[in-house]
C-alpha positions in Angstrom: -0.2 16.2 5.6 2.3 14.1 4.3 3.5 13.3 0.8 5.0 10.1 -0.9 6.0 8.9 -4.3 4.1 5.5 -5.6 6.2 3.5 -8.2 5.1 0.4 -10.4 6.9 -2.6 -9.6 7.2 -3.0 -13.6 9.1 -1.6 -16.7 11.8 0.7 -16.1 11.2 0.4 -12.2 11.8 -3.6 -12.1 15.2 -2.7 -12.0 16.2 -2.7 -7.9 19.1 -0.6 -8.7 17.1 1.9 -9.8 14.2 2.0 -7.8 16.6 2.0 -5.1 18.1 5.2 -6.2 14.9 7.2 -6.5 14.0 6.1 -3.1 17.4 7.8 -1.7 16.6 10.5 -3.7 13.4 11.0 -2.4 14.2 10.9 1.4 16.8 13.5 0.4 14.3 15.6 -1.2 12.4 16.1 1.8 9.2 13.7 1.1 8.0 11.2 3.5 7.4 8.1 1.8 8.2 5.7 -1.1 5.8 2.9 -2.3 5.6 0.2 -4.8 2.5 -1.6 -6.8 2.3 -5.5 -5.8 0.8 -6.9 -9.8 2.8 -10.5 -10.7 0.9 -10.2 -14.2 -0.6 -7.2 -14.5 -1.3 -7.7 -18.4 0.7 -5.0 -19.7 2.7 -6.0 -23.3 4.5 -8.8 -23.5 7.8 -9.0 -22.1 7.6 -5.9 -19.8 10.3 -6.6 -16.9 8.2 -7.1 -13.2 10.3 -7.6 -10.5 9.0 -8.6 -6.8 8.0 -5.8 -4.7 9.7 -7.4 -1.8 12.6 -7.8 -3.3 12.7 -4.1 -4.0 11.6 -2.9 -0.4 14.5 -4.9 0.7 16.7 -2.4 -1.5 14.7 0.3 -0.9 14.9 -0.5 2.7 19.1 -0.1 2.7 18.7 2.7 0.7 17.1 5.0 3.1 17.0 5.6 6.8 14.1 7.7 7.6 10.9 7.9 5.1 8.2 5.1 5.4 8.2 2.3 3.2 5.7 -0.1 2.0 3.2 -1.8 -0.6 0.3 -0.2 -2.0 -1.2 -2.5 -2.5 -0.4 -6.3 -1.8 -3.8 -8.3 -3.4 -3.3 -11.0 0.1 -5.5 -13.5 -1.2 -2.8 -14.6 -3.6 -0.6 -14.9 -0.6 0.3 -17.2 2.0 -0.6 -15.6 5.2 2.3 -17.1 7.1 4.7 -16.4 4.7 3.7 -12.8 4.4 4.1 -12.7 7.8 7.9 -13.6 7.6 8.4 -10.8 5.0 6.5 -8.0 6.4 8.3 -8.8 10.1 11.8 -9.0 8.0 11.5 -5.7 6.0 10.0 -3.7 9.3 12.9 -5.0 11.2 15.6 -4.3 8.4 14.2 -0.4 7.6 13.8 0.0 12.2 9.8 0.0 12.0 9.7 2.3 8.7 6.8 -0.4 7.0 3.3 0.3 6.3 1.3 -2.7 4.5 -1.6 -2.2 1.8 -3.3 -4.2 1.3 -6.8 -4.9 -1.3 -8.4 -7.5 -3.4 -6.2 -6.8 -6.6 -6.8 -6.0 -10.3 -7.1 -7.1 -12.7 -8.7 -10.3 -10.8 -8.5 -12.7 -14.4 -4.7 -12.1 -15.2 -3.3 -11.5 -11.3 -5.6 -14.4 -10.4 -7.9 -16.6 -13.5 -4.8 -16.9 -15.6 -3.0 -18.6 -12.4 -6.3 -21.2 -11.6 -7.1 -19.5 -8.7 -10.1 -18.0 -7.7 -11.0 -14.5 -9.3 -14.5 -14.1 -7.7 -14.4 -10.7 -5.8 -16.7 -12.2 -2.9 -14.1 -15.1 -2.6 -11.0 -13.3 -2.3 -12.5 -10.7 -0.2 -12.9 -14.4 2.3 -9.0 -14.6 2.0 -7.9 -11.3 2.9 -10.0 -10.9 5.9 -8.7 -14.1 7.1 -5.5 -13.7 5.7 -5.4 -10.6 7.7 -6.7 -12.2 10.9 -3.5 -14.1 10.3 -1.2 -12.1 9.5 -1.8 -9.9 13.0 -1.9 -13.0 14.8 1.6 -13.9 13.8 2.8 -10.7 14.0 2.2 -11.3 17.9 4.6 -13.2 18.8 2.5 -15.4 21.3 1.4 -18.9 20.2 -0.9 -18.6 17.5 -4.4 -20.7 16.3 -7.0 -20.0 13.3 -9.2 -22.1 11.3 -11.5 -20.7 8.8 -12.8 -21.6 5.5 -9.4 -20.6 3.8 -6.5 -20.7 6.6 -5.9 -23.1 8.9 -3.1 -22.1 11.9 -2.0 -25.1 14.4 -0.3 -23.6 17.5 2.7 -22.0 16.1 4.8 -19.3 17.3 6.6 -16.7 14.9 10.0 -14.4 16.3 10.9 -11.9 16.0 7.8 -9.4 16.1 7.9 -6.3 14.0 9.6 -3.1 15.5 6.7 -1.6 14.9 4.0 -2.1 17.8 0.9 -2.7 18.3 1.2 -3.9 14.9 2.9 -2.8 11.5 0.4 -0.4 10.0 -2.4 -2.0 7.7 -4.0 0.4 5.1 -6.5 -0.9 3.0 -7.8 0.1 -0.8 -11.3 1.0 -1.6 -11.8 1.5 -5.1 -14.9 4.4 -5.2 -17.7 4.0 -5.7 -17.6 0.7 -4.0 -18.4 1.2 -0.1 -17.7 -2.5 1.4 -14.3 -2.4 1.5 -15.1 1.0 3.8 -15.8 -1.1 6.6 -13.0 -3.5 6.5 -10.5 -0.3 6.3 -12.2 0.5 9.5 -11.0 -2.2 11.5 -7.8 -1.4 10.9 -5.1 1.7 10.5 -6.0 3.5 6.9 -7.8 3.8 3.8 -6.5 4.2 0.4 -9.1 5.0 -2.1 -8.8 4.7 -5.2 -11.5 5.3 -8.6 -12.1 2.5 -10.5 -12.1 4.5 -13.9 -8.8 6.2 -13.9 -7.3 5.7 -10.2 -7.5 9.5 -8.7 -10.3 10.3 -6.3 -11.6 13.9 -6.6 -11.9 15.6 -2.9 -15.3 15.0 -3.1 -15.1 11.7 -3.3 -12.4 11.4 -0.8 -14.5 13.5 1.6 -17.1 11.0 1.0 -15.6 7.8 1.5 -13.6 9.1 4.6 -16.8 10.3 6.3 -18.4 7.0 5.7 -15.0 5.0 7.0 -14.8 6.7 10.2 -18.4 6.7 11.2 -17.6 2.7 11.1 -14.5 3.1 13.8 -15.0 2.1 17.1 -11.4 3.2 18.5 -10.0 6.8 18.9 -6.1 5.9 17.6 -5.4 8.2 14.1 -6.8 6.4 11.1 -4.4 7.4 7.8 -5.5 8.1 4.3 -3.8 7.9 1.7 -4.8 9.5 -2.1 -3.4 9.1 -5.3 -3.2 12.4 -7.5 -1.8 13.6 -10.3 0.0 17.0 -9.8 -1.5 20.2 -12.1 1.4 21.4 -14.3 1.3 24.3 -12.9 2.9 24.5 -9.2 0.9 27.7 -8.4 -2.4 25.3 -8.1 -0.8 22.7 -5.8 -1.0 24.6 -2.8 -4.7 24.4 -3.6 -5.3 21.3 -4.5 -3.3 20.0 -1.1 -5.6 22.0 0.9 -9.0 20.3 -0.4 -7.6 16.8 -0.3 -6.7 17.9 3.1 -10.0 19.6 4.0 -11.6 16.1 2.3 -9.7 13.9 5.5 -6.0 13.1 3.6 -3.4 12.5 5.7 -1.4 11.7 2.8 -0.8 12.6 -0.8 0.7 9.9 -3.1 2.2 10.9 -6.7 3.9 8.6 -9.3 4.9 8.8 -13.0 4.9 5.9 -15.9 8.7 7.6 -16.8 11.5 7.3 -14.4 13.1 10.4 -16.2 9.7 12.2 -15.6 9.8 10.9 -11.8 12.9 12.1 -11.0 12.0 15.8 -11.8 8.9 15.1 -9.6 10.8 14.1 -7.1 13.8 16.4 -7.1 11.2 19.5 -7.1 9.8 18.2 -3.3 7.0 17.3 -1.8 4.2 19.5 -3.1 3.9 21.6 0.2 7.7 22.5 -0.2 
């Protein structure tokens, strides 16, 4: 099992500087990874800072030298493929192959996509992320590269460097339970993050559920991650518990975060819940 911390890419963490400094703190505390959300207008009040999550993976990035870094989750249907692809190779080359990319449809679908006059029909951007996935891999390759589908369109066009990372840089993608056909697109690539659609925090049940269901769609043998949010119990004597059934459920990872940066750091400097 491994265990990260999961940051908003909003409020008090828009500030680089400082989301930079928890990441540090963080690798020095012994945990394994350090994500960011990917919103652009999440529809929180008016005026809350929101920085780019690139932006502050590139800080994140020269901040640390060993834990895995990444975006959970990027909503690719409001990205350019090919542009994506010049990021994600940038940041995996700049942390030395330390990038994992999440990646989902994105909520809330009106303000991250309606308010924006694009698309916000779940069926329609589910189109763009599969292709915008086919893409992406393909111009991670590093060979000369063709697509055309309903959305992208690729003419012969070759994109160096590759990632570090190889075969690929690792694609997890969100399921929000208790919806099942984003189950089989997680399958076709390296991880699952599932998520509930009322408050965010799969029980073990559930993740034990949605796991079973993922795999029994793989057709290769190479490890398949999962990733859960949780919230912690106040009391540290129940963790060791509560890391065992996530664990029992198929977790490979366990992801905490906090809406207070003050209330982070104290999550972070007591370690990684197995500690």
């Amino acid at each position: 099992m491994q265990f990260a911390i999961n940051v908003p890419n909003f409020g008090e963490y828009a500030d680089p500087r400082v989301t930079a400094e928890l990441a540090r703190a963080t690798e020095n505390a012994g945990w394994d990874g350090f994500f960011v959300w990917d919103h652009i207008n999440a529809g929180f009040e008016p005026g809350t800072p929101m920085a780019d999550p690139w932006v502050l993976l590139t800080t994140i990035a020269l901040a640390t030298e060993r834990i895995r870094i990444g975006t959970m989750v990027t909503p690719l249907a409001r990205r350019r493929p090919w542009k994506l692809a010049r990021e994600t190779v940038t940041i995996d080359r700049l942390s030395g192959g330390r990038l994992i990319l999440g990646v989902g449809l994105g909520i809330p679908a009106d303000l991250e996509f309606g308010a924006f006059g694009e698309e916000p029909d779940d069926r329609e951007r589910a189109a763009k992320l599969d292709e915008g996935l086919d893409v992406l891999t393909g111009l991670w390759s590093g060979e000369p590269f063709s697509y055309t589908g309903k959305h992208c369109i690729v003419s012969n066009v070759q994109f160096l460097p590759t990632p570090v990372q190889r075969p690929r840089i690792p694609i997890w993608v969100a399921q929000m339970y208790p919806h099942r056909r984003p189950l089989r697109r997680a399958a076709r690539w390296d991880g699952l993050v599932p998520m509930h659609e009322s408050d965010m925090f799969p029980t073990p049940a559930q993740v034990d559920e949605v796991v079973t269901l993922a795999r029994s769609y793989r057709t290769a043998d190479e490890p398949f991650d999962v990733n859960v949010p949780i919230v912690l119990p106040e009391a540290r004597s129940g963790v060791a518990q509560l890391v065992r059934e996530y664990e029992a459920a198929g977790a490979t990872w366990l992801q905490i975060g906090a809406w207070g940066v003050d209330d982070l750091r104290r999550q972070v400097a007591a370690g990684p819940p197995a500690g």
